[in-house]
N, C-alpha and C positions, 0 to 999 in steps of 0.2 A: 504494500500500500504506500503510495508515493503519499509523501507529507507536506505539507506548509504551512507555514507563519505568519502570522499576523502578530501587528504590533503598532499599538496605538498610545499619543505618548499627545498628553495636554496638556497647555494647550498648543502646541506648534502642530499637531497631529500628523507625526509624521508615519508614515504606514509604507511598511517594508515587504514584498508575500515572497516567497521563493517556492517552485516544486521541483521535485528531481527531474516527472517528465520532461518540463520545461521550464526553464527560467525566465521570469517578469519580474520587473521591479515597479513598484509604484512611489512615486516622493511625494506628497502635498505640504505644502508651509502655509500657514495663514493664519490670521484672527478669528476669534471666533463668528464674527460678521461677512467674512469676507467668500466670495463664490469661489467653488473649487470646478476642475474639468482636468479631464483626464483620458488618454484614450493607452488600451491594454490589450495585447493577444494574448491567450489563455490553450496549451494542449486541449483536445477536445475530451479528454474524462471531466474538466474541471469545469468546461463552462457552464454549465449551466445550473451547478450546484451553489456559485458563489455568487453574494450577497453582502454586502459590506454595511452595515448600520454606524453610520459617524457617529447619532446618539440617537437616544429614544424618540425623538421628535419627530427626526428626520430619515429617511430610508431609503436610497439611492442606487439605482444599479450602476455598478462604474463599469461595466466591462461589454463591448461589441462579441457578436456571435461571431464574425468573419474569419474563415479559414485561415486565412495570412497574416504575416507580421506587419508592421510597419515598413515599406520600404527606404533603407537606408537615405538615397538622397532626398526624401522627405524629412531627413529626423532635423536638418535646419533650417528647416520654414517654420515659419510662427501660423495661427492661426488665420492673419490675415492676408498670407500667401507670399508675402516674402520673404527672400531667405535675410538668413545672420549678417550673410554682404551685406545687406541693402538692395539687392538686386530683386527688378519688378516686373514677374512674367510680362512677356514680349505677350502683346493682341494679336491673334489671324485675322488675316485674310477675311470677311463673309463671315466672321462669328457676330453674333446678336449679345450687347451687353444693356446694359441701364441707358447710357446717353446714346445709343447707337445712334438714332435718328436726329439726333440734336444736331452729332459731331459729322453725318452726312450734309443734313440741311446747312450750317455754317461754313462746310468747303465747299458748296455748291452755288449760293445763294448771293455772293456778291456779283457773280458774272451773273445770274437771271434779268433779265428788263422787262419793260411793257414797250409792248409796240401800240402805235397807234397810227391812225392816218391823218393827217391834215386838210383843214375845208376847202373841199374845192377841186381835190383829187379826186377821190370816189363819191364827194357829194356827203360824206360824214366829217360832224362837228368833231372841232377840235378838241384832244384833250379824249375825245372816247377809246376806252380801251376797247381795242381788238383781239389782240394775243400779247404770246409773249414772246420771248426767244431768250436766248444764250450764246455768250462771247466765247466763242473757243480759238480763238487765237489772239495772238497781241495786236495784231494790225487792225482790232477793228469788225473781224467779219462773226456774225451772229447768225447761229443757225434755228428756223424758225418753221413754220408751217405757210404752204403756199397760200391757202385760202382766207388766212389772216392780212397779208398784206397787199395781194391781187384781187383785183375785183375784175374773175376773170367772165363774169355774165358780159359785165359793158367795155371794160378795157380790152385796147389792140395788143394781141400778142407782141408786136417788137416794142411795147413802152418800155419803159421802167419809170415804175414809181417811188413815191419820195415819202417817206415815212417817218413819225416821228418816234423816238428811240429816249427811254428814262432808265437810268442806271439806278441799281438800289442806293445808295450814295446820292442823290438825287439829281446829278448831272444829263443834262439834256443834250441829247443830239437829232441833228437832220441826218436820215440813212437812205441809200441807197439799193432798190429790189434792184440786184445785178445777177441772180438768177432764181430760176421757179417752175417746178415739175408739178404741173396742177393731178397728174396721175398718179404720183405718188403723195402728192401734198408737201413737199419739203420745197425750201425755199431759203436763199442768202442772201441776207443783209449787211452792206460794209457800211460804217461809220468811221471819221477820221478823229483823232485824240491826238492830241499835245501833252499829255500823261498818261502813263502806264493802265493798261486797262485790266480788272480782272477776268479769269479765263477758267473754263471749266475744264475737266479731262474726261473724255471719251473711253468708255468703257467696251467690252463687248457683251452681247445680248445672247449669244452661241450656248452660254453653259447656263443659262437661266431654268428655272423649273419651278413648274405650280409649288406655289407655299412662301416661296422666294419674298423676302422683306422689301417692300421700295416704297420710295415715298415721293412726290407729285408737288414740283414747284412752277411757282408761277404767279400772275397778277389777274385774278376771275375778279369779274368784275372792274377794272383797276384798281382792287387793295394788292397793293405792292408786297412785295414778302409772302405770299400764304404758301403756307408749305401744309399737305395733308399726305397719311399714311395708308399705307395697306400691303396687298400682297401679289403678287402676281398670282390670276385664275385662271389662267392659260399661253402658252408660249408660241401657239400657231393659229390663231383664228383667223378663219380665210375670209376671205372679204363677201365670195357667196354667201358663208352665213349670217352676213349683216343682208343681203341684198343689192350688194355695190355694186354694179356694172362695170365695162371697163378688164381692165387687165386685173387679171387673178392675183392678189396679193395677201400676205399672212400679215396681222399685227398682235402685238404685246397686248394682251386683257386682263385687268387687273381690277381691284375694287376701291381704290383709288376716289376722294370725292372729287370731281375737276368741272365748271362750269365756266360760261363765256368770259373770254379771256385767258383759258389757261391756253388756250389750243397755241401752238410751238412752244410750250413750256418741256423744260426737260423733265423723264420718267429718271429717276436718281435708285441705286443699290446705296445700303449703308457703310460699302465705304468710298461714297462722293461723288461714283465715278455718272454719267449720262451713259444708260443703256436703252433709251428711247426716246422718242417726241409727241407729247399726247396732243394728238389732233383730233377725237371725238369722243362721243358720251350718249347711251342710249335714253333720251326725256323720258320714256315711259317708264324707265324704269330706275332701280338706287343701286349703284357698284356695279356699274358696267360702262366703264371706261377703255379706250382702244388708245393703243400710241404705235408709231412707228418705229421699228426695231432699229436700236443704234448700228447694226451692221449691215443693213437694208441701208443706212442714209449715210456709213462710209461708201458706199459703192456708188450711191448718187453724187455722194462731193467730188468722188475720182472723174465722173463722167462730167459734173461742171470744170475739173479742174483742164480735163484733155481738150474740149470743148468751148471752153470759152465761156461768153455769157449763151446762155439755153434758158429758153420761155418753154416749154411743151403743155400743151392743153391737152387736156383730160379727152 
């Protein structure tokens, strides 16, 4: 019969157990007001027989059932997960924590704008929002939704139209549609800056899947900043099953809240990056939001980029 010790010694209460199957040590130090924790592997004849009563009041199981010891480079972490260094676990990639969505929406959210059109362009007042966009690169160019800034019912395909452009920071500019795929709905906007502009970073939308955390920036309505959350509810919905005519296309569906104005707002993952552009929203219904897949609208910027300025109507 394997044996152990107990030993209890007030008030430091320091409590010692030893068994021959296996050896565990237990220390506690403290006042008698003061909370104690502890964690112990135990051979398995003894778990489940032991029981530790600090005093008659109080009755505590100190011991986990689990098979295993403590693993060694765990013994110098503290409770709050860093170690004795000072050293503070590194974040992945795509892991979900407390501020996730804070610390996406704040890297993504100074490049967001509202676009708008000025009177006399398409016959809307000025100042009303239309959509939104986002700066992705430093010189200026804003990537956006076509049917936000064209008003391709009355406008001649070779215009280009003149847009007005508000940065979160509240600096205004005159932009320029210098291209616009009404088939796809994507569309660029350059504006010219005498200081540094902020810029978002492009993601890919390739490894996305139902469940998938994002969250929907943008100016609905023109309230500037709104940022709302949800989840990606699908990675392929084809345009048939809205009733789109036209060339067959897949978009990002998510439950996302997004109303007028968000449309070329960026679809954001929690870490920052732009893996979409939500360009529509079903009215009859709540969390059915469509955006264009960020790898869909790199293959359109390449074809603006070989091409020149390109108008293509729907």
């Amino acid at each position: 019969m394997n044996h152990f010790l107990r030993k209890l010694s007030t008030p430091n209460r320091i409590v010692a157990i030893s068994a021959a199957a296996g050896s565990v040590l237990l220390y506690a130090n403290g006042n008698r007001n003061s909370d104690y924790t502890a964690s112990v592997s135990l051979p398995a004849p003894l778990r489940e027989s032991l029981w530790l009563q600090w005093q008659s009041e109080l009755s505590v199981p100190l011991f986990s059932l689990g098979n295993s010891s403590v693993p060694s480079s765990d013994i110098s972490k503290d409770v709050s997960g860093v170690s004795a260094a000072g050293e503070i676990p590194k974040t992945c990639s795509g892991c979900l924590g407390r501020d996730s969505f804070a610390k996406a929406a704040a890297k993504v959210g100074p490049a967001v704008v509202n676009v708008s059109a000025p009177q006399g362009e398409y016959g809307i007042s000025p100042g009303k929002g239309m959509g939104s966009g986002t700066i992705i690169n430093q010189d200026g160019t804003i990537l956006t939704c076509a049917h936000a800034v064209v008003d391709f019912h009355g406008l001649r395909a070779s215009s280009k139209g003149k847009v007005h452009v508000t940065l979160q920071d509240g600096r205004t500019f005159e932009g320029t549609v210098v291209n616009a795929d009404l088939q796809s709905d994507v569309a660029i906007v350059k504006i010219n800056s005498k200081t540094p502009l902020p810029t978002a970073k492009l993601g890919s939308s390739s490894k996305l899947q139902p469940g998938d955390c994002v969250i929907a920036v943008g100016c609905p309505l023109s309230l500037q900043n709104t940022v709302t959350s949800g989840i990606v509810s699908c990675v392929d919905r084809k345009s048939t099953d809205l009733g789109l005519g036209g060339l067959r296309r897949e978009y990002l569906q998510t439950d996302c809240a997004i109303n007028p104005g968000n449309s070329g707002g960026p679809l954001v993952n929690i870490d920052g990056e732009v893996i979409g552009v939500n360009i529509m929203k079903v009215l009859a219904a709540d969390g059915l939001s469509f955006a264009v897949p960020i790898d869909s609208v790199t293959k359109i910027l390449d074809h603006f980029k070989r091409n020149g300025y390109v108008f293509v109507l729907a």
